[in-house]
ZADO-1210 file (C-alpha; in nm, 4 decimals, padded with zeros to 6 digits):
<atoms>
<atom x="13.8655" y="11.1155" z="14.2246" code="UNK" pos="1"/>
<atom x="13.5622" y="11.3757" z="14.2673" code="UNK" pos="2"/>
<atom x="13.7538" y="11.6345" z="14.0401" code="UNK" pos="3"/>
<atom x="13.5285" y="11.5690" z="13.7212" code="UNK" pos="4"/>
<atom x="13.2241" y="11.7332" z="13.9394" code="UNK" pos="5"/>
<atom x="13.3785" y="12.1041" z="13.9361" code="UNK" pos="6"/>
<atom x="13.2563" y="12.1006" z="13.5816" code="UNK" pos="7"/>
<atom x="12.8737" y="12.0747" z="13.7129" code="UNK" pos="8"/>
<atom x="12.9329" y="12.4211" z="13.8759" code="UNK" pos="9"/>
<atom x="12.7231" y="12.6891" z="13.7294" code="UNK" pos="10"/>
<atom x="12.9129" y="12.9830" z="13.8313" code="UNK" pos="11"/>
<atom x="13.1253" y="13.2022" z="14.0559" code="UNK" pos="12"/>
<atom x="12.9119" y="13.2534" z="14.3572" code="UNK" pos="13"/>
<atom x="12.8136" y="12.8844" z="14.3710" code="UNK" pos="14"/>
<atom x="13.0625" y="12.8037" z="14.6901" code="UNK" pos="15"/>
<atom x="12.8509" y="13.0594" z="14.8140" code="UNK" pos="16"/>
<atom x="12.5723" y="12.7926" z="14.8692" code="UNK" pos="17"/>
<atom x="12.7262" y="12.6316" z="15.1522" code="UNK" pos="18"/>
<atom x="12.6349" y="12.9921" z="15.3526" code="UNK" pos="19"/>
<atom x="12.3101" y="13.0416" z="15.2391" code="UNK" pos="20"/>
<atom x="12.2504" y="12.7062" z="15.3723" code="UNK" pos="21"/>
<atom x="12.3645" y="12.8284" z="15.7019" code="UNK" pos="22"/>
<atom x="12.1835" y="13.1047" z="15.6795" code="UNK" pos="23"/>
<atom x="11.8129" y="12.9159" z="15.6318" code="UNK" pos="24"/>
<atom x="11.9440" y="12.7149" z="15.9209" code="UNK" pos="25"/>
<atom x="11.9365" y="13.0127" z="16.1551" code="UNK" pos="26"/>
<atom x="11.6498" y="13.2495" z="15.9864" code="UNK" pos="27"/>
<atom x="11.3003" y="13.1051" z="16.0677" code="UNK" pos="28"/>
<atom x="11.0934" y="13.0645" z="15.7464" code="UNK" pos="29"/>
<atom x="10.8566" y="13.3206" z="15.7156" code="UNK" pos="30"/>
<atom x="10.9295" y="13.7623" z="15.6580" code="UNK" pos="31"/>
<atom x="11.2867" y="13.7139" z="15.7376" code="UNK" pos="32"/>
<atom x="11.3813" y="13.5917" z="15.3296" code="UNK" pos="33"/>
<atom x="11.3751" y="13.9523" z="15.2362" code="UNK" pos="34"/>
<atom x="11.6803" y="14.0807" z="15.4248" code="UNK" pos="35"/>
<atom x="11.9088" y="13.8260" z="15.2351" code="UNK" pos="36"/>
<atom x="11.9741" y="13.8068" z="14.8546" code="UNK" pos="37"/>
<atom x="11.7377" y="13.7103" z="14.6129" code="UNK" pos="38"/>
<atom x="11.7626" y="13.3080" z="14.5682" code="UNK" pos="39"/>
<atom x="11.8173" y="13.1956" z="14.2381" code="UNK" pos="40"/>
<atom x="11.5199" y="13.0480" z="14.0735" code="UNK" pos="41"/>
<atom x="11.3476" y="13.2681" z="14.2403" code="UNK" pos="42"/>
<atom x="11.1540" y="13.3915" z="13.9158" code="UNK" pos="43"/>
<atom x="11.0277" y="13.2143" z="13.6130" code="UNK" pos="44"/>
<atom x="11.3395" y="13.1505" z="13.3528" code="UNK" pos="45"/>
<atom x="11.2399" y="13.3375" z="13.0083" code="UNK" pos="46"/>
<atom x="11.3701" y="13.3039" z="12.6982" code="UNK" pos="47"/>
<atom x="11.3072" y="13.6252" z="12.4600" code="UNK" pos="48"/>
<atom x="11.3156" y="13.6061" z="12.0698" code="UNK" pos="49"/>
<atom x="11.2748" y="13.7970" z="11.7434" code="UNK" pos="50"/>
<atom x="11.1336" y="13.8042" z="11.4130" code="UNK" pos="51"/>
<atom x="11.0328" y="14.0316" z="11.1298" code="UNK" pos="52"/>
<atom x="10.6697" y="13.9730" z="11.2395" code="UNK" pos="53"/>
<atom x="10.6736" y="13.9703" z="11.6182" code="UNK" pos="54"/>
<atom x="10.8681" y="13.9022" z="11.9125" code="UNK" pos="55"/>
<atom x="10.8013" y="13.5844" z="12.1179" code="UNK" pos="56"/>
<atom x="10.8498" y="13.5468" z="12.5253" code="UNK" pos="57"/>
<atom x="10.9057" y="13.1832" z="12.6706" code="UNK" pos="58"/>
<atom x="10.8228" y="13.2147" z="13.0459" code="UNK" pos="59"/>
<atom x="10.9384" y="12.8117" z="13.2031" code="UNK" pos="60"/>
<atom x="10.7423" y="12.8169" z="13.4833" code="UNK" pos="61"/>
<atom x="10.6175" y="12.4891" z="13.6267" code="UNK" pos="62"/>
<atom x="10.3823" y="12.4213" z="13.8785" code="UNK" pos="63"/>
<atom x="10.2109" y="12.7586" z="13.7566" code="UNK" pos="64"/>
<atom x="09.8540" y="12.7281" z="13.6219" code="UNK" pos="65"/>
<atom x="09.7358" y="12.9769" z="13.3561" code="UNK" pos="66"/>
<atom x="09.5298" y="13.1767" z="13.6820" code="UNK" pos="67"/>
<atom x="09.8807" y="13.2082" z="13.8955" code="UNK" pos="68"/>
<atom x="10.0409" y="13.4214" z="13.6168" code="UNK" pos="69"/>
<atom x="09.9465" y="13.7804" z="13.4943" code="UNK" pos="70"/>
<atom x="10.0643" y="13.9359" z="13.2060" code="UNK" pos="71"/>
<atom x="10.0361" y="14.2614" z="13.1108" code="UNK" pos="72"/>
<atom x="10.2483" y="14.5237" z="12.8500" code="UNK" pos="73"/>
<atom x="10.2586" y="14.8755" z="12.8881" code="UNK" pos="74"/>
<atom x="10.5285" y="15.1132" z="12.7391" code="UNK" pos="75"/>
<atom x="10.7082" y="14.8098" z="12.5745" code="UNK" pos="76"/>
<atom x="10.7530" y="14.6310" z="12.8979" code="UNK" pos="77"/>
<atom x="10.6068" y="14.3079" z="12.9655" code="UNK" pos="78"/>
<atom x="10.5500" y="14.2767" z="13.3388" code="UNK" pos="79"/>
<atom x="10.4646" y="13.8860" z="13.5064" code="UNK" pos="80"/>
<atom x="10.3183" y="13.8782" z="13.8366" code="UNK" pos="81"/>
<atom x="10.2271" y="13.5383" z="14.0203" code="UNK" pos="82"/>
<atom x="10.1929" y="13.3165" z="14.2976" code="UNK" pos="83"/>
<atom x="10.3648" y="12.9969" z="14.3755" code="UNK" pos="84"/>
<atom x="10.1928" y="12.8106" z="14.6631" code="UNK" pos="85"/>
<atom x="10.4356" y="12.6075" z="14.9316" code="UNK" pos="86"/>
<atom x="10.3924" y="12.2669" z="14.8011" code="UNK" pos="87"/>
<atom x="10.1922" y="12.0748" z="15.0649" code="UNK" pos="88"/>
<atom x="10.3558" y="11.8153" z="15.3372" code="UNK" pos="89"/>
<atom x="10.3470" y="11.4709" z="15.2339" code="UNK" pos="90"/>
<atom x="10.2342" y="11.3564" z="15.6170" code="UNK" pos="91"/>
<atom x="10.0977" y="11.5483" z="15.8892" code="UNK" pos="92"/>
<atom x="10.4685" y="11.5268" z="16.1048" code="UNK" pos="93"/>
<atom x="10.6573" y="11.6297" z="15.7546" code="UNK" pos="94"/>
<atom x="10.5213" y="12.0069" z="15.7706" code="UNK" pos="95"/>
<atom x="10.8292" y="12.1490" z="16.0238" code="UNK" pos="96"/>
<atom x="11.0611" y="11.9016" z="15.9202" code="UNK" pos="97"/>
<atom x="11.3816" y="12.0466" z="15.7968" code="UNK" pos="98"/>
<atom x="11.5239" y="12.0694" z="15.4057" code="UNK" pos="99"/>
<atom x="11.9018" y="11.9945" z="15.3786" code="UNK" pos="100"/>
<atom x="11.8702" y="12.1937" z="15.0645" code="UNK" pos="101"/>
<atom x="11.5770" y="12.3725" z="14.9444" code="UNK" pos="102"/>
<atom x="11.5785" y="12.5560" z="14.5494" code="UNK" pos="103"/>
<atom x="11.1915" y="12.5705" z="14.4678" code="UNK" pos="104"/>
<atom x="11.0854" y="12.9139" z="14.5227" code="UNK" pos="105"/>
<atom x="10.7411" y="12.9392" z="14.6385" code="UNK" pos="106"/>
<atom x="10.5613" y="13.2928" z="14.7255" code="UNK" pos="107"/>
<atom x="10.4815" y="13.5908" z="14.5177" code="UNK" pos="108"/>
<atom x="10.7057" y="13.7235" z="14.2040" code="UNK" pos="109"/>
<atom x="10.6994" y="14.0128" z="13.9689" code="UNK" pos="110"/>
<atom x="10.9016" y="14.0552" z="13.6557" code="UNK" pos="111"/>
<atom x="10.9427" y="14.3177" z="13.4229" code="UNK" pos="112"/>
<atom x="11.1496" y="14.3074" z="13.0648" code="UNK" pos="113"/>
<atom x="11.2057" y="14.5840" z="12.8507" code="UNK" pos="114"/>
<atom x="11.1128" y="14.4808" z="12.4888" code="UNK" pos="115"/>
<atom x="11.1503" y="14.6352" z="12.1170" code="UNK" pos="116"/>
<atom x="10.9395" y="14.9239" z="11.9830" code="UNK" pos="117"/>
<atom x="10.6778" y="14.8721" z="11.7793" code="UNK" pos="118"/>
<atom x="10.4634" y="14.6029" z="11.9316" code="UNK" pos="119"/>
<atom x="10.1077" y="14.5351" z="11.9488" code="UNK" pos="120"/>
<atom x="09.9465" y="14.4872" z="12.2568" code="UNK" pos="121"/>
<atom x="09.6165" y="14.4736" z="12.1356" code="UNK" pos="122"/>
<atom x="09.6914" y="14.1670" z="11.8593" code="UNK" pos="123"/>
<atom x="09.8880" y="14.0250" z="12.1375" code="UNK" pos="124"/>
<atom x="09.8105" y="13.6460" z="12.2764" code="UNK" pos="125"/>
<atom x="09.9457" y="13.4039" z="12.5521" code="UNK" pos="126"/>
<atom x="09.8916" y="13.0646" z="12.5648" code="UNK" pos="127"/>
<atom x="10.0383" y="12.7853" z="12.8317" code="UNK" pos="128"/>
<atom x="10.1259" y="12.4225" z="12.7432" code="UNK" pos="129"/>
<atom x="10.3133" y="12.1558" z="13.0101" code="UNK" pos="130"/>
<atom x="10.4459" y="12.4263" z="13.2216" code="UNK" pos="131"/>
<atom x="10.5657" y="12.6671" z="12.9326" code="UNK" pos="132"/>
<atom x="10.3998" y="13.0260" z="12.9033" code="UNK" pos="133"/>
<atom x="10.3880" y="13.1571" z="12.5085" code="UNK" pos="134"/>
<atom x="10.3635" y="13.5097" z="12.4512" code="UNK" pos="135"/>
<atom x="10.3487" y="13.6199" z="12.0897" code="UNK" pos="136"/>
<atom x="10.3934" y="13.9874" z="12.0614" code="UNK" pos="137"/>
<atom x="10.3140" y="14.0832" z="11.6784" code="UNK" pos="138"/>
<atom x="10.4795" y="14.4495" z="11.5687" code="UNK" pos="139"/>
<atom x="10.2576" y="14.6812" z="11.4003" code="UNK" pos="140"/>
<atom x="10.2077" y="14.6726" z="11.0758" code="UNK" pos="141"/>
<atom x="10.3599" y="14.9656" z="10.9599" code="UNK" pos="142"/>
<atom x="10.7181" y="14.8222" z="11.1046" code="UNK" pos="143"/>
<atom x="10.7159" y="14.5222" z="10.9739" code="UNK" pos="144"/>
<atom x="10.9470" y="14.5181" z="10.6907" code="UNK" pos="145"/>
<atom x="10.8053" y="14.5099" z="10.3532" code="UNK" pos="146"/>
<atom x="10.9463" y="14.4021" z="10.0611" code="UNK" pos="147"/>
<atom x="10.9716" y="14.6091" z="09.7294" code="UNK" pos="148"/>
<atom x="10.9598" y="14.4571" z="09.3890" code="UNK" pos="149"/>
<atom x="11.1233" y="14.5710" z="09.1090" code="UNK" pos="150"/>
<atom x="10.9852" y="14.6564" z="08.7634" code="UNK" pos="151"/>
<atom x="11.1981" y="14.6217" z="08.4569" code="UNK" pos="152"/>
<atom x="11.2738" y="14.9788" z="08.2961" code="UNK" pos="153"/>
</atoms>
């Protein structure tokens, strides 16, 4: 009857959950996360892409205003930093109560991705719209490709 839900799994370590839920259920909240593994959606998804003119970075990162996130590129690596703040207790008894499953990361992050040669950083510009971070990373000039016309003989 419930077989058609194995196909909403989303990958091999995902009967693993069952024990990280046990775990949170013994480890108080609060400098003890770091001795397990990193939960997924712990950092902002990305999505990376290229053209002849630049290369764009999609960071998905809701609940982040543009002052939670910095962005910087040295050495063709783009590094994100941020904060995600705890979201607050609906009530004043809700604040200890218990999560029977719990996915939102909140807390500090960093992120670094290794990009192209080539780039940049001083033509480079981010801009945020309904939880979506844009960078555009233009290449220099001199690497963009260029094309050559030809002259009849």
């Amino acid at each position: 009857m419930f077989d058609d839900l194995r196909r909403f799994d989303t990958g091999p370590f995902q009967g693993l959950d069952w024990f990280r839920q046990l775990m949170d259920e013994f480890l108080p909240e609060g400098g003890v996360a770091d001795i397990r593994a990193v939960p997924r959606g712990s950092y902002p998804m990305i999505n990376v892409g290229r053209t002849d003119d630049a290369v764009r970075v999609y960071v998905f990162a809701a609940g982040l205003s543009p002052h939670d996130l910095e962005i910087s590129l040295q050495d063709n690596v783009l590094t994100l930093r941020g904060k995600r703040e705890a979201l607050p207790p609906e009530s004043e008894g809700e604040s200890r109560r218990p999560y029977f499953r719990r996915e939102r990361f909140d807390g500090e992050f960093a992120r670094s991705i290794a990009l192209p040669e080539g780039l940049d950083a001083d033509l480079s510009e981010a801009r945020f719209h309904d939880g979506i971070f844009e960078i555009h990373l233009p290449k220099r000039e001199e690497l963009k490709p260029r094309r050559i016309e030809i002259k009849a003989a």
